[in-house]
C-alpha positions in Angstrom: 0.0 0.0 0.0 1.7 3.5 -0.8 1.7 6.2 1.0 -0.2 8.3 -1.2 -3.0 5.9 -0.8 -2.9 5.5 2.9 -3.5 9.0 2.9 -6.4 9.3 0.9 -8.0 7.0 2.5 -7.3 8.9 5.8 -8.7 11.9 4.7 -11.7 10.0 3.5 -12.6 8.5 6.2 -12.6 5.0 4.1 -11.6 1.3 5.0 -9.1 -0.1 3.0 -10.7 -1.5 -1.0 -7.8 -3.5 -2.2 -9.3 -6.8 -0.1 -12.6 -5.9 -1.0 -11.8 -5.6 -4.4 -9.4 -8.4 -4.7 -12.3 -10.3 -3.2 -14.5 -9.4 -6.5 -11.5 -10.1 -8.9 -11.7 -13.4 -7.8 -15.3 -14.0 -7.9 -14.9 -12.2 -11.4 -12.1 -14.9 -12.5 -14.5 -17.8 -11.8 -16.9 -16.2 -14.1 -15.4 -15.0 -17.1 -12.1 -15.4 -18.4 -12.6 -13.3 -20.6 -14.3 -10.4 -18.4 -11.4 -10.9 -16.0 -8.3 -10.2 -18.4 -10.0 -7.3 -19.2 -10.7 -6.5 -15.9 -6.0 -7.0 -15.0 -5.7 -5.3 -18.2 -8.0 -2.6 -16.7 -6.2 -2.5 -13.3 -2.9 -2.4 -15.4 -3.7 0.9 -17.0 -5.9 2.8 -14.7 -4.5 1.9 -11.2 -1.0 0.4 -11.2 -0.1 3.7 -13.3 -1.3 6.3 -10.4 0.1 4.4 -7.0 2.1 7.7 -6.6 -0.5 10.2 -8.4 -2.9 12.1 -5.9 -5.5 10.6 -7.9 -4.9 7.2 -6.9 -8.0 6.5 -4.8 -10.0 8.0 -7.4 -8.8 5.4 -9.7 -8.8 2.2 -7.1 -13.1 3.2 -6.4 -13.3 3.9 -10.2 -11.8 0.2 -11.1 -13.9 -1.2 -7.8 -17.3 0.3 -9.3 -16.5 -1.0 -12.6 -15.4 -4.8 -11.2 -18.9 -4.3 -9.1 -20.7 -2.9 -12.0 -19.9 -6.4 -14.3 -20.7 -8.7 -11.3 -24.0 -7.6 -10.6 -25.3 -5.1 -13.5 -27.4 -2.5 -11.8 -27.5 0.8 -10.7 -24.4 2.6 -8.2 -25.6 4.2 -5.4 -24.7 6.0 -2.5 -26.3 5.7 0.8 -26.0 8.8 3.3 -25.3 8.7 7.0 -29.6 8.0 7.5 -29.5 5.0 4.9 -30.9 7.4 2.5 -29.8 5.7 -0.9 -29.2 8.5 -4.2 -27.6 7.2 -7.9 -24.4 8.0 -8.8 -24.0 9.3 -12.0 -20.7 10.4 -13.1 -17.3 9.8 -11.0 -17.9 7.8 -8.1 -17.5 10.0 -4.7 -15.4 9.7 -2.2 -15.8 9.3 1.5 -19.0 7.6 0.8 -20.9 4.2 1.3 -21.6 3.2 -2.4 -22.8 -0.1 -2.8 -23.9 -1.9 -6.3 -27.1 -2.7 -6.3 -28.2 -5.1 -8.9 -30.9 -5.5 -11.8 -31.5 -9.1 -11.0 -33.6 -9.1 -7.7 -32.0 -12.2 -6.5 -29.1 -10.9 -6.1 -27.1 -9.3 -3.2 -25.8 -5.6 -3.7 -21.9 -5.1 -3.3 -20.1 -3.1 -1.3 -17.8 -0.6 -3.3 -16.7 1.2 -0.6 -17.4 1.6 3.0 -16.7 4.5 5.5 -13.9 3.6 8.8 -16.9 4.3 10.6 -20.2 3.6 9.3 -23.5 5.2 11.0 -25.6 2.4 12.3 -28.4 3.0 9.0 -25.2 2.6 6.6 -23.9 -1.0 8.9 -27.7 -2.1 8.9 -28.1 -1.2 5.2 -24.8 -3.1 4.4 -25.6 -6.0 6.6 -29.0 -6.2 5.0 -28.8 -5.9 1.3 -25.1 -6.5 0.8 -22.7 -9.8 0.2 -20.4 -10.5 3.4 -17.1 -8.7 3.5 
């Protein structure tokens, strides 16, 4: 983990996504060989590229949403500190609770990023709707 990173994450008040997205990457291989070279390729060029840009984190929650995005097609949103939940459109935000939350009703949303310190509606939302960390 660099420093730059470290620190971003400090000043956003987020938990560390590398597990979390190493976690989907994974889940991602077992599906689709295909989908998952694109998805290292991906990582290749937008993340390995910034580790010592001040941009990094935006690139590690833009590569997370997109991983997310392809594992359960849907809608990224963002939940506020009342569970509130509002789309994202555009860059993904920092410092916020977006989850993925999926077309298919079956399915459980992801977790694209996830404050140090969640309010209790964001931990219930999470525990509720979302895949286990």
């Amino acid at each position: 983990m660099s420093e730059r990173y470290e620190t971003a994450l400090a000043e956003h008040g987020l938990e560390d996504v590398q597990p979390r997205y190493r976690r989907l990457l994974l889940e991602l291989k077992a599906r689709d060989a295909a989908l998952y070279a694109q998805a290292v390729k991906r990582y290749k060029v937008e993340v390995e590229t910034k580790q010592e840009d001040p941009t990094i984190l935006d690139a590690w929650v833009g590569y997370g949403a997109w991983l997310a995005s392809h594992l359960a097609p849907g809608q990224l949103v963002s939940i506020d500190e009342n569970g509130r939940s509002r789309p994202v459109s555009g860059a993904p935000p920092l410092g916020s609770f977006l989850m993925q939350v999926p077309s298919e009703s079956r399915q459980r949303a992801l977790v694209v990023t996830l404050p140090n310190e969640p309010s209790d509606a964001q931990r219930e939302t999470a525990s509720l709707l979302c895949e286990p960390a």
